[in-house]
C-alpha positions as CSV (number, residue, x, y, z in Angstrom):
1,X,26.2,-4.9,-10.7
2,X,24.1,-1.6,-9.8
3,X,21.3,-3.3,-12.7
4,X,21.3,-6.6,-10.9
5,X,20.6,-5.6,-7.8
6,X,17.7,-2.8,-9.3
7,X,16.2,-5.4,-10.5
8,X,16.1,-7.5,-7.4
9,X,14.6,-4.9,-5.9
10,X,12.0,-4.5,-8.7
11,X,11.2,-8.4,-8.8
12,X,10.6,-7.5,-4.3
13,X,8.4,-5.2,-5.0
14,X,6.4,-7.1,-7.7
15,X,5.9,-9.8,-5.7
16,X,4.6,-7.2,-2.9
17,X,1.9,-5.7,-5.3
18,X,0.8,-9.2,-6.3
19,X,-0.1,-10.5,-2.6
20,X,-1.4,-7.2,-2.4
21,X,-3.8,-7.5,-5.3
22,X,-4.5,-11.2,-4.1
23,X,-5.3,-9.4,-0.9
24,X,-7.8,-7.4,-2.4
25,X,-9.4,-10.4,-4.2
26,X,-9.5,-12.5,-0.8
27,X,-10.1,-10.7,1.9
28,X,-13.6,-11.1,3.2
29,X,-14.8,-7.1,3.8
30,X,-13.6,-3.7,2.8
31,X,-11.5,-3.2,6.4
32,X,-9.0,-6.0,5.1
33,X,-9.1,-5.3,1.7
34,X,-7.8,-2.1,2.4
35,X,-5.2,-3.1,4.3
36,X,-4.5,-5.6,2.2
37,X,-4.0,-2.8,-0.4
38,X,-2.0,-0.1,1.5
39,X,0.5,-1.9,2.8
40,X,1.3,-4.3,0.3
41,X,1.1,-2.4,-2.5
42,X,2.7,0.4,-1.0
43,X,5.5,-1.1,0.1
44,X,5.6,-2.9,-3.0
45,X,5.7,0.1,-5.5
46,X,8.1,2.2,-3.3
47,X,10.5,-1.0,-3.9
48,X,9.7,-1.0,-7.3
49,X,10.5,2.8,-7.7
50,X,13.7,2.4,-5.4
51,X,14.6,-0.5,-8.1
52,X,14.4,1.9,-10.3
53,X,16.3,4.7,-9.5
54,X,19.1,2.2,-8.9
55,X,19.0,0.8,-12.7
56,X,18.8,3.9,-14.2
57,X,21.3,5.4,-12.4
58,X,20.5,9.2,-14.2
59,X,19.9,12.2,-12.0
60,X,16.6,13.3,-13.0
61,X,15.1,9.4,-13.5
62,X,16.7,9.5,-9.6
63,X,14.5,12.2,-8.7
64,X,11.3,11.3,-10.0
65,X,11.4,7.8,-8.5
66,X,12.2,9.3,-5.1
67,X,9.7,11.9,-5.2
68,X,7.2,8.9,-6.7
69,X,8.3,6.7,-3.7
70,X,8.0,10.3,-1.0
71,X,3.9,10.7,-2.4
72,X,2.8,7.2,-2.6
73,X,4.1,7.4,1.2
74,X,2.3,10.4,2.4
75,X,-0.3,9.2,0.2
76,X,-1.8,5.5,0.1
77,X,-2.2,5.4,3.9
78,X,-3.8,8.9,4.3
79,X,-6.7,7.4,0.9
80,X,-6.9,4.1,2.8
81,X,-7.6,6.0,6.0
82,X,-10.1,8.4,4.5
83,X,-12.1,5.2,2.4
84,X,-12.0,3.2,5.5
85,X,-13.2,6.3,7.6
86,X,-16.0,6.8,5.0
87,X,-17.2,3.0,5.1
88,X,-17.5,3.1,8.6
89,X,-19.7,6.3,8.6
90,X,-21.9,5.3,5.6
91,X,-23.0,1.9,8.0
92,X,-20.6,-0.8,6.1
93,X,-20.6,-3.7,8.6
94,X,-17.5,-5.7,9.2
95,X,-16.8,-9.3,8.9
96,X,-18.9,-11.4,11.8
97,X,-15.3,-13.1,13.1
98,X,-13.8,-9.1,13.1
99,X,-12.4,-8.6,16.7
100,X,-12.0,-4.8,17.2
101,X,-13.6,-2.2,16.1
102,X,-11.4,0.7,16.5
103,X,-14.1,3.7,14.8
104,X,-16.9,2.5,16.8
105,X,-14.7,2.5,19.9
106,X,-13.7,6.2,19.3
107,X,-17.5,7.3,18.9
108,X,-18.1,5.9,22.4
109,X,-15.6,8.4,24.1
């Protein structure tokens, strides 16, 4: 039972890294790509490494997915931060229908 449901879990998170990776194909600047990224795949390889750890059912398989799963947490979003930090700095524009601008509104105060 333990298996089937593992690999549920693993299929979940498949399907999370492949929107993500469309996401990164689609999306029109770097802003949404990264997002697109982060949270998608993220989420999607934390599932995958949660399916694990319930399929293989050993202690130190067990571990290494959790403490897999605890990095890519701490981290994807810290990179995606960091590169979408970095864009902004180095003068990468964002897409003409973009809203806000949270970086530029930071400079201003």
């Amino acid at each position: 039972m333990s298996e089937i449901v593992g690999m549920v879990i693993i299929a979940i998170g498949v399907v999370f890294d492949f929107f993500g990776c469309v996401g990164l194909v689609r999306f029109p600047d770097i802003y949404n790509r990264l997002q697109a990224a982060t949270k998608c795949v993220t989420l999607g390889t934390c599932f995958i490494l949660l399916g694990a750890l319930i399929t293989c059912g050993s202690a130190p398989t067990a571990t290494k997915a959790a403490l897999c799963a605890i990095f890519i947490l701490l981290t994807s979003p810290t990179a995606a931060h960091a590169l979408a930090r970095g864009a902004h700095l180095s003068g990468v524009k964002l897409w003409e229908k973009s809203v806000v601008d949270k970086y530029e509104d930071d400079k201003k105060h």
